[in-house]
TIRO-2110 file (N, C-alpha, C; in Angstrom, 1 decimal):
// TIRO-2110
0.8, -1.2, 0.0, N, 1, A
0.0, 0.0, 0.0, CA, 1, A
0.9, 1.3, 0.0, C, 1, A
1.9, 0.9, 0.3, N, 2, A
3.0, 2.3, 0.4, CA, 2, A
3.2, 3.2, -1.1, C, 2, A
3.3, 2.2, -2.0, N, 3, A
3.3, 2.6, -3.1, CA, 3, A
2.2, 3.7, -3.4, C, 3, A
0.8, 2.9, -2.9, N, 4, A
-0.5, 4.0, -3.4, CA, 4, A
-0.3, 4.6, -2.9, C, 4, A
0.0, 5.2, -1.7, N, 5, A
0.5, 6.4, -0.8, CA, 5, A
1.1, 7.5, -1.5, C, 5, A
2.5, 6.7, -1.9, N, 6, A
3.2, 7.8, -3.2, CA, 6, A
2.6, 8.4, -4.8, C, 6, A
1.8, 7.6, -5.1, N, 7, A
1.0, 8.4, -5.6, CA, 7, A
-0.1, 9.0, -5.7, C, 7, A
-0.6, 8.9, -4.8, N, 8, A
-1.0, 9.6, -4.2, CA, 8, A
-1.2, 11.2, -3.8, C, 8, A
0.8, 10.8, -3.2, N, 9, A
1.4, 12.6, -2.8, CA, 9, A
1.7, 12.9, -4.3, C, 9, A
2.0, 12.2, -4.9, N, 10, A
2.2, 12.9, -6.3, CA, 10, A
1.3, 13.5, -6.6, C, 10, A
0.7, 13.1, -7.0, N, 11, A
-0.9, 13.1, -7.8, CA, 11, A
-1.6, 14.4, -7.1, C, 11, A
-1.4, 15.0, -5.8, N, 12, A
-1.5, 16.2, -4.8, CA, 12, A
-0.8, 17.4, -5.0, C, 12, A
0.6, 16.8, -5.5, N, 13, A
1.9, 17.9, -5.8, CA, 13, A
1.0, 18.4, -7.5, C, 13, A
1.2, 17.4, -8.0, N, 14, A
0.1, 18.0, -9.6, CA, 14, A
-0.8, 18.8, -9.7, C, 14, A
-1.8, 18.3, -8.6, N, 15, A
-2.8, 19.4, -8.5, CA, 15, A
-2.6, 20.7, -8.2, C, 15, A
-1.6, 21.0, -7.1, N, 16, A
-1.2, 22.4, -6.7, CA, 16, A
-0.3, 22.6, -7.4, C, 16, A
0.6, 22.6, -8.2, N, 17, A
0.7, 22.9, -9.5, CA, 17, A
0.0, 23.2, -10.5, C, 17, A
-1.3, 22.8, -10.6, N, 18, A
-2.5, 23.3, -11.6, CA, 18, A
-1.7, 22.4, -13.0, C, 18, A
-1.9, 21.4, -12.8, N, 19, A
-1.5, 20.0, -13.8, CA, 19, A
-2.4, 19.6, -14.1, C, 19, A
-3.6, 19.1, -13.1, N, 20, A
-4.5, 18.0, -13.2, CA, 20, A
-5.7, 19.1, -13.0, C, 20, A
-7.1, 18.8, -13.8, N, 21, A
-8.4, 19.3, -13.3, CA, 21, A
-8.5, 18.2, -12.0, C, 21, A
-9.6, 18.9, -11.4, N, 22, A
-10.5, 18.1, -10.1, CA, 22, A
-10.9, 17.3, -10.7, C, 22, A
-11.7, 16.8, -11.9, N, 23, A
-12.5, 16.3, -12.1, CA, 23, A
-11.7, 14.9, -12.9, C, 23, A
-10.7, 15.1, -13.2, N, 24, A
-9.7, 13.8, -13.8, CA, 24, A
-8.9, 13.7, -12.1, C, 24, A
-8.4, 14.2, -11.3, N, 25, A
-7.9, 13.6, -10.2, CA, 25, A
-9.0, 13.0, -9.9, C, 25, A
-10.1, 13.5, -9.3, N, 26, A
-10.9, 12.4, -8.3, CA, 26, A
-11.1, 11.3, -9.4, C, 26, A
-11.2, 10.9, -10.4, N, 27, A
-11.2, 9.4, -11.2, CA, 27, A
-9.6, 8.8, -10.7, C, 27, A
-8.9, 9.7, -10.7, N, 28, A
-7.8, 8.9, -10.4, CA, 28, A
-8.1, 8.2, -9.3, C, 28, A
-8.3, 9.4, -8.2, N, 29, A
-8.1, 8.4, -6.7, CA, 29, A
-9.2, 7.3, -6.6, C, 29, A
-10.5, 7.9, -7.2, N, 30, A
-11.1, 6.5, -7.4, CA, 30, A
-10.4, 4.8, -7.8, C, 30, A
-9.7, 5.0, -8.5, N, 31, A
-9.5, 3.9, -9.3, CA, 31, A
-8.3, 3.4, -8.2, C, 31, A
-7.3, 4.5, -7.7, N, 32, A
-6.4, 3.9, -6.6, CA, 32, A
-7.3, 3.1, -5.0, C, 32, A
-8.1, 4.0, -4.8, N, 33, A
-8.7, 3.2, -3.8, CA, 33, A
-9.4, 2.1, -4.3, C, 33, A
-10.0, 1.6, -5.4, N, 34, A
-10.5, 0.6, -5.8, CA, 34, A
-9.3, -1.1, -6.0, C, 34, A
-7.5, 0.0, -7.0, N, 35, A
-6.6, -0.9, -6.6, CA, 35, A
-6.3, -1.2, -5.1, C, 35, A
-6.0, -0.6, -4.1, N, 36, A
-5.7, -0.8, -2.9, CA, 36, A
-6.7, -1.5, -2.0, C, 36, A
-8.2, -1.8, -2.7, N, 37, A
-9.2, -2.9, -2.4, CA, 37, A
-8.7, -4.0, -2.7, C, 37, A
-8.2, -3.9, -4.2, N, 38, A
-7.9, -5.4, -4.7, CA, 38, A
-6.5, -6.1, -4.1, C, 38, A
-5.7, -5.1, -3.8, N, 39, A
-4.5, -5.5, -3.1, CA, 39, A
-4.6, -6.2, -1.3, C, 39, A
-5.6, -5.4, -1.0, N, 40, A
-5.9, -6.1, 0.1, CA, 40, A
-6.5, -7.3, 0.4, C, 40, A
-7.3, -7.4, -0.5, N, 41, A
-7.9, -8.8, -1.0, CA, 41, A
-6.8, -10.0, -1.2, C, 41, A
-5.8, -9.5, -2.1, N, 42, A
-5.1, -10.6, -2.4, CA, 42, A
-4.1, -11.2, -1.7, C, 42, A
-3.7, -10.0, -0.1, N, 43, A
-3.3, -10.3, 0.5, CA, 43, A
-3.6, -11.3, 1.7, C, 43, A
-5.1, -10.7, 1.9, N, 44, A
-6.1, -11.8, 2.9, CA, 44, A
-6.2, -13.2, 2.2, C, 44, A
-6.2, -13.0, 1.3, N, 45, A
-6.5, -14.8, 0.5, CA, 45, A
-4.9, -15.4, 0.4, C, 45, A
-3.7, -14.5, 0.1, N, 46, A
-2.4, -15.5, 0.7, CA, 46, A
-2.2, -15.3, 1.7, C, 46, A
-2.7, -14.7, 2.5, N, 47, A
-2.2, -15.1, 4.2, CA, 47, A
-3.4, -16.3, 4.5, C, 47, A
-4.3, -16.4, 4.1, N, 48, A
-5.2, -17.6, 4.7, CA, 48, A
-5.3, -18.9, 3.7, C, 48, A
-4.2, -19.2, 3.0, N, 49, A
-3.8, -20.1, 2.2, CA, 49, A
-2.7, -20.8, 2.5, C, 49, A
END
């Protein structure tokens, strides 16, 4: 998860930079919080395997 973290902060640094609209970041973070679902998932299924 540390990874989504860092991009996270990146993805923050862009915006206050005026890189990214609002409206394409929050798709971003959506789709990060959706990976960081699936990552956790797959770590609960190899730890109980």
């Amino acid at each position: 998860m540390g990874s989504l973290f860092e991009v996270e902060t990146q993805l923050i640094i862009i915006q206050e930079l005026g890189l990214i609209n609002p409206e394409e970041l929050n798709s971003i973070f959506e789709l990060i919080a959706k990976e960081g679902k699936m990552i956790n998932g797959l770590i609960k299924t190899i730890k109980n395997s």
